[in-house]
C-alpha positions in Angstrom: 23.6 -38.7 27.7 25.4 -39.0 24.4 26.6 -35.5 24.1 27.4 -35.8 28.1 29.5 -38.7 27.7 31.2 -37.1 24.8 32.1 -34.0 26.0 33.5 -36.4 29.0 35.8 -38.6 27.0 37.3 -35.0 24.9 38.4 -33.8 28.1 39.7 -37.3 28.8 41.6 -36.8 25.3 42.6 -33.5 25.7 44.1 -34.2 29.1 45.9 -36.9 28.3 47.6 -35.3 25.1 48.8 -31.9 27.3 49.9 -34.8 30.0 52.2 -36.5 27.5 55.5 -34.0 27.3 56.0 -34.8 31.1 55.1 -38.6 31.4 54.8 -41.7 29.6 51.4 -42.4 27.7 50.1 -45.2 30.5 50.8 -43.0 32.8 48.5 -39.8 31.4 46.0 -41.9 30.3 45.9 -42.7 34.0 46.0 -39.3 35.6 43.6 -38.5 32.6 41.0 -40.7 33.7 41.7 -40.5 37.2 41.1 -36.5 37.1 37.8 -35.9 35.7 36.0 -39.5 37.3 37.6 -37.1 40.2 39.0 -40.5 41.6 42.5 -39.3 42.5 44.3 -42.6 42.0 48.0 -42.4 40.6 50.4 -44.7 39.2 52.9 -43.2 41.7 52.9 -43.7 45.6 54.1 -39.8 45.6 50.9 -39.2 43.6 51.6 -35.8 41.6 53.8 -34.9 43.8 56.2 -37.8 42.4 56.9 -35.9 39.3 58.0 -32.2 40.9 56.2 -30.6 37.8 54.6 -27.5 38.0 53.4 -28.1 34.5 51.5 -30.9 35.5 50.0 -30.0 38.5 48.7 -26.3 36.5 47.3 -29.0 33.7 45.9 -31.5 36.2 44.4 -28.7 38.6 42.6 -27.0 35.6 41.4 -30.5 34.4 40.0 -30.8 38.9 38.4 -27.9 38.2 36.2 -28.8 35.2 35.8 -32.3 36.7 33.9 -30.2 39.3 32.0 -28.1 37.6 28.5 -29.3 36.1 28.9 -31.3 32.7 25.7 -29.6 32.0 27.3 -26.5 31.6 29.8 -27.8 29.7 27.6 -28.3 26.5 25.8 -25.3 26.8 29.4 -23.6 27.0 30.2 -25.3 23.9 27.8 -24.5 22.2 28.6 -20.5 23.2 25.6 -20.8 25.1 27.4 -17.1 27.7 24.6 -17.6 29.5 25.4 -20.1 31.3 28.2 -18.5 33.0 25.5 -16.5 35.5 24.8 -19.6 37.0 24.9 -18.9 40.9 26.2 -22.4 41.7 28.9 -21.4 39.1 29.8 -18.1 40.4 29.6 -19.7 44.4 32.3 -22.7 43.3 34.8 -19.7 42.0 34.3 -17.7 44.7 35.0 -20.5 47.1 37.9 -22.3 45.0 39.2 -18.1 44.5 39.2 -17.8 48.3 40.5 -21.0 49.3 43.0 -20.7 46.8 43.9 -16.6 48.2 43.9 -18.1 52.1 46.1 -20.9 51.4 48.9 -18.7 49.4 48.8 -15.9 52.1 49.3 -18.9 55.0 52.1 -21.2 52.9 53.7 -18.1 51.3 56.6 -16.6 54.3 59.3 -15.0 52.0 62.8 -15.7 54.2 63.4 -12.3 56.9 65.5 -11.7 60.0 62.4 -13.6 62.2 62.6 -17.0 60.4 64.9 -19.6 60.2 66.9 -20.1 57.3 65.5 -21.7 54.3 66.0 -25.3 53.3 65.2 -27.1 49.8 62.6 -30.1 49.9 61.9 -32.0 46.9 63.6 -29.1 44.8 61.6 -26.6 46.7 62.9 -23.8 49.2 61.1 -23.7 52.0 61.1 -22.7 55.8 61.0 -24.1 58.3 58.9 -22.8 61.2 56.7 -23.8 64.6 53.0 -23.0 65.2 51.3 -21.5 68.8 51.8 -25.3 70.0 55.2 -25.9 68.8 55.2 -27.5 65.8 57.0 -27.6 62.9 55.1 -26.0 60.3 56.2 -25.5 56.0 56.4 -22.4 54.2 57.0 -21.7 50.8 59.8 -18.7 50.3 58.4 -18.5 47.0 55.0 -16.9 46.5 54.6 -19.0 42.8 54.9 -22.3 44.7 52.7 -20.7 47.4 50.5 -20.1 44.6 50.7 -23.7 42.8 50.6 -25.7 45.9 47.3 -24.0 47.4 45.5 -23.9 43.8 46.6 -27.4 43.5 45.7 -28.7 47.0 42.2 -25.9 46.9 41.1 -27.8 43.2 41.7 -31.4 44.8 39.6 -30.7 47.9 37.0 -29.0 46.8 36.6 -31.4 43.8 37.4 -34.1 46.1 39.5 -35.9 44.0 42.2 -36.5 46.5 45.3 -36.0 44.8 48.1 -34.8 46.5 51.3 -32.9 45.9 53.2 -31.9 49.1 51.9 -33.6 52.6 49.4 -30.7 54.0 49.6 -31.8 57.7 52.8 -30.0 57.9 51.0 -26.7 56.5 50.2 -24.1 59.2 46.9 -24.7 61.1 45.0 -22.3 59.1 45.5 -24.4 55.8 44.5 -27.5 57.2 41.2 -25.4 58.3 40.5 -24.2 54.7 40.6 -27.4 53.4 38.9 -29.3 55.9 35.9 -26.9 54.6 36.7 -27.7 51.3 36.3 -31.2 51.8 32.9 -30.7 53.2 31.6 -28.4 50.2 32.4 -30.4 47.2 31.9 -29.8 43.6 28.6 -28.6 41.8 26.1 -30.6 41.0 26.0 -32.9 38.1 29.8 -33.0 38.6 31.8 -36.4 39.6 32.8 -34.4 42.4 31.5 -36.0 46.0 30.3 -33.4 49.3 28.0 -32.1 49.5 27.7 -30.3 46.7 27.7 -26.3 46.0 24.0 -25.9 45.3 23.3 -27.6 49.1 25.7 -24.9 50.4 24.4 -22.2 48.6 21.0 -23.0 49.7 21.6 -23.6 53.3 22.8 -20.1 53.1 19.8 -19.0 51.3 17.4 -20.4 53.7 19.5 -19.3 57.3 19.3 -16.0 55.4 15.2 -16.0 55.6 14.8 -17.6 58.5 16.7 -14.4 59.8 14.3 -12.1 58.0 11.2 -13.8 58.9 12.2 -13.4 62.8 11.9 -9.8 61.7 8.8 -10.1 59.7 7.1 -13.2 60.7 4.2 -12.7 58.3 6.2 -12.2 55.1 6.3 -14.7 52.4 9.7 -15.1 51.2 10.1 -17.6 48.9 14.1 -19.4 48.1 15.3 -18.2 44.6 18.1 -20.1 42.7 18.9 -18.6 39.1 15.8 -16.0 39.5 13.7 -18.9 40.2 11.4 -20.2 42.7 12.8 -22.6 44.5 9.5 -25.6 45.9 9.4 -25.9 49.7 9.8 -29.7 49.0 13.4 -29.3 47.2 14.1 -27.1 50.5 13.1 -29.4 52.8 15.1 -32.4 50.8 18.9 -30.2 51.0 18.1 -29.5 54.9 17.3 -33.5 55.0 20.2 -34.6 53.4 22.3 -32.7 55.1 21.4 -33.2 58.6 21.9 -36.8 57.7 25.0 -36.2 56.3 26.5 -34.8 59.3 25.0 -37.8 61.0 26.5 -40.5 59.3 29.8 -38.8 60.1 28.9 -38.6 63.8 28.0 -42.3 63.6 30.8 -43.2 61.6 33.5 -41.5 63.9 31.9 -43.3 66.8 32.4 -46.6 65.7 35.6 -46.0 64.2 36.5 -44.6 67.7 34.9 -48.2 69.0 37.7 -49.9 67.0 40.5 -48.0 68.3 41.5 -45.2 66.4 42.1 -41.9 67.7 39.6 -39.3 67.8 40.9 -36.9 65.6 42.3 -40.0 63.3 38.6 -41.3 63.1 36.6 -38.4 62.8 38.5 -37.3 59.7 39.0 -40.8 58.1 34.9 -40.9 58.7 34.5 -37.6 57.5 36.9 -38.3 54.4 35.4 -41.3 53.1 31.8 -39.5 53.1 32.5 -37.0 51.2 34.8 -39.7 49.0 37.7 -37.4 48.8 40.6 -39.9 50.2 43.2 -38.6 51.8 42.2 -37.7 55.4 43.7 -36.5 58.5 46.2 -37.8 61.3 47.2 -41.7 60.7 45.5 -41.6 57.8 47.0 -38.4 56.0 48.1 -37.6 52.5 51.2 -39.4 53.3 49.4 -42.4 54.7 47.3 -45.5 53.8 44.1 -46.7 55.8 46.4 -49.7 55.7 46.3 -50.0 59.2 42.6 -49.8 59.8 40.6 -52.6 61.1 38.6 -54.9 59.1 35.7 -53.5 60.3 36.8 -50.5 60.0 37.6 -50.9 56.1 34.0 -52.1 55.6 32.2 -49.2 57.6 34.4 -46.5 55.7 32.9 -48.6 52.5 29.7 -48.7 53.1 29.5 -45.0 54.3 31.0 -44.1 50.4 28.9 -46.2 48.8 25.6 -44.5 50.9 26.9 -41.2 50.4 27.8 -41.8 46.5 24.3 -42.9 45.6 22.7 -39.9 47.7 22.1 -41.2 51.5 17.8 -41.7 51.0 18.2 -44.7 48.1 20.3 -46.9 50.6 18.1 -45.5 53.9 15.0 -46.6 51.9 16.4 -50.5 52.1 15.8 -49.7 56.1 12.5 -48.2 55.8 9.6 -51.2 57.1 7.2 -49.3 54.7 9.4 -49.4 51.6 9.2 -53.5 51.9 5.9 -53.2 52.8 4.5 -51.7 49.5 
């Protein structure tokens, strides 16, 4: 816990000190602490976005991604421990950050041509200006380096959930807001401060649809779940399918109730799904350009409780509701 805790302040440090060219020392101690704790608070309402730096977003979204990688492997990295680096949950989070990051240049990147309107500058940026199949008014980045630091940026935040924001990505063509809506479920590695559902889940959901497939092919073969060449107890197995069946219920739940209160569907289904994977930002009226200001009282205390549940693994708080657990 010691080494843990002091490989986590040194990044802490080491943030902070690459922070300070581009703001003032409260201010990176802030975005320091905010970034690997993965919290996304700012001292700005713009968040990142406030300071139009690439420099800081490149620092702050390589600072996301080690706050989402397992602190575990940190040490071991440390202590040149190369091993470490054929993880499979390791190799899964780059693959998916590397592919989110790809999708979301390719969409925001539309260099200016005879079919699209002519450019205009936001926040110091060019960009175009352009409608989607339903008519509207999508943002595209003449540029393919802000392509590039944008998506990175906006891949990191999601997938790490931290929430931090640096351009509003409701505006971003429909197959951005896909990629990240699936980043948002995923979430960083285990033994991270990232929320979701984490990579290993993922990557063993995948494992197990993957036998259940064979087995329909040979029904009498034993085909155990591997993780880092090794076996992998039914038990464990049967706890990842567990969780995440009730994760996707508490977000069923969640959105009808918040639906109860009045918000709209798509408003409440992302808020709900948001707040359970504790990245923040959401979708519709509640936005990267938004508050959850306007939610109802109730509303502010389910979206609360779901974090909380969610946070300390779903089963410790469903235990409290469990006649048996008071019973013994």
């Amino acid at each position: 816990a010691k080494r843990l805790w002091a490989i986590y302040v040194a990044l802490t440090v080491l943030e902070t000190l690459l922070l300070l060219p581009a703001m003032s020392l409260f201010d990176a101690v802030n975005h320091a602490m905010a970034t690997l704790a993965t919290g996304g608070f700012s001292t700005e309402n713009g968040s990142i976005g406030q300071y139009g730096s690439a420099y800081v977003e490149w620092v702050i979204t390589g600072f996301m991604i080690l706050a989402g990688m397992n602190f575990a492997l940190h040490y071991r990295l440390l202590h040149r421990d190369w091993k470490a680096t054929n993880n499979e949950e390791l190799k899964v989070y780059f693959s998916i950050l590397g592919l989110a990051t790809l999708l979301l240049t390719l969409t925001l990147w539309s260099p200016t041509g005879d079919l699209l309107p002519a450019p205009v500058t936001l926040d110091g940026e060019v960009v175009t200006e352009a409608a989607d199949a339903a008519g509207r008014a999508v943002t595209r980045y003449d540029s393919v380096l802000d392509a590039v630091r944008y998506g990175a940026f906006q891949a990191a935040s999601s997938i790490t959930t931290t929430g931090f924001g640096t351009a509003d990505y409701e505006v971003w063509p429909p197959l951005a807001l896909v990629v990240l809506f699936a980043l948002f479920f995923v979430g960083g590695m285990a033994g991270s401060t990232g929320g979701g559902v984490k990579v290993v889940r993922v990557l063993m959901i995948l494992k197990n649809s993957c036998r259940e497939l064979r087995l329909l092919v040979h029904p009498q073969a034993i085909l155990p779940i591997r993780l880092d060449h090794r076996v992998v107890p039914e038990g464990i197995v049967r706890n990842v399918l567990s969780f995440v069946v009730f994760y996707v219920g508490l977000i069923g739940v969640g959105t009808l109730l918040m639906g109860l209160m009045g918000l709209d569907l798509w408003s409440a289904f992302s808020a709900t799904f948001s707040c359970v994977g504790n990245v923040g930002p959401a979708f519709g009226t509640m936005g990267p350009t938004e508050t959850y200001t306007h939610v109802p009282v109730a509303g502010k205390w389910l979206l609360s409780v779901l974090m909380l549940s969610v946070r300390l693994e779903i089963f410790t708080v469903l235990l409290l509701f469990t006649p048996g657990f008071w019973k013994r």
